[in-house]
C-alpha positions in Angstrom: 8.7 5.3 -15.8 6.0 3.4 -17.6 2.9 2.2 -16.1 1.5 -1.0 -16.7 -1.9 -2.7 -17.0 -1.0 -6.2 -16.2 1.8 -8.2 -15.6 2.9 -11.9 -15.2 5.2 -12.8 -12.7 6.9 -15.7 -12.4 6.2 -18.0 -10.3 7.1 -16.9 -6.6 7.5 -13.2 -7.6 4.9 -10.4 -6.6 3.4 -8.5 -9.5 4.3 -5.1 -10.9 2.3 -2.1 -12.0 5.3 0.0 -13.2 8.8 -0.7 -15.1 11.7 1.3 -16.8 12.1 1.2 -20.4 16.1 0.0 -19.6 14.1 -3.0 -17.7 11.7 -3.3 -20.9 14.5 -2.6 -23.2 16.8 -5.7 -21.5 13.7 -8.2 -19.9 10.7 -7.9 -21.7 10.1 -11.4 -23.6 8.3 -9.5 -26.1 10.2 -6.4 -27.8 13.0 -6.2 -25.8 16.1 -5.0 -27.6 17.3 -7.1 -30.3 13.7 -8.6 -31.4 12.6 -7.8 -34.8 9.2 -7.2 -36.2 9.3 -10.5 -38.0 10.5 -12.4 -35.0 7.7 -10.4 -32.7 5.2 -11.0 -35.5 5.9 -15.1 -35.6 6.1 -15.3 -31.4 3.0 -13.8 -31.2 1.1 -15.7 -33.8 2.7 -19.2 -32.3 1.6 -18.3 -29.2 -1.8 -16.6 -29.7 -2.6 -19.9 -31.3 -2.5 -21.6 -27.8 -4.9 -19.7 -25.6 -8.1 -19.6 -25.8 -9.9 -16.2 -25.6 -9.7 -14.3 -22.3 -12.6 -14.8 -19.9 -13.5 -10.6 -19.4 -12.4 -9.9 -23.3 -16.1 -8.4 -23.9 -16.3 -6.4 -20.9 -12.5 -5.3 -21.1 -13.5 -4.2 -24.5 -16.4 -2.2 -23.7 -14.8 0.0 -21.2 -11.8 0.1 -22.9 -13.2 1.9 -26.0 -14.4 4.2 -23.3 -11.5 5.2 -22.2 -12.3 3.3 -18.7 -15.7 5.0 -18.0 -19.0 2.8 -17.6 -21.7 3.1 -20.1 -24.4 5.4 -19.3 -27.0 4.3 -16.1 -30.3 3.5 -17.9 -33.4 4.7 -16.4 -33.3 2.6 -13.0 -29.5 4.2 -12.5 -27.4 0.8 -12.9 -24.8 1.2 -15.7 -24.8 -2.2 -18.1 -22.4 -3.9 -20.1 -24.0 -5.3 -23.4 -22.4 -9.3 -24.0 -23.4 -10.2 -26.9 -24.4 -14.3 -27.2 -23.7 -16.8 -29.5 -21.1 -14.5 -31.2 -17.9 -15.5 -30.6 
């Protein structure tokens, strides 16, 4: 059973937070069985030229490197996230 982060349905279908690797293995768009490193490769760079950055890409980031937990509180007790501007 694997476990995911995010998923997106298609239209009229209720998301899921968990899978199979058979369901991976026969429906995922992305490495299902069959699709080689080059074609992966080439599908993703296509598309990833079409979005724009995520909207929560800094914040995901920053709690992501820390494996999920919030930075330290500061003094007052409220934990921050650091953005930096005029960056990206």
């Amino acid at each position: 059973m694997l476990y995911l982060c995010h998923d997106y349905p298609d239209e009229g279908q209720a998301p899921r937070h968990d899978s199979t690797v058979g369901q991976q293995r026969t429906g995922n768009i992305h490495v299902r069985d069959g699709v080689s490193e080059e074609e992966f490769v080439n599908m993703r760079t296509e598309r990833d030229r079409t979005l724009d950055m995520p909207a929560l890409i800094l914040q995901s980031v920053q709690i992501n490197i820390r494996a999920g937990r919030f930075p330290p509180a500061e003094e007052n007790g409220v934990h921050y996230l650091k953005i930096p501007l005029n960056q990206l």
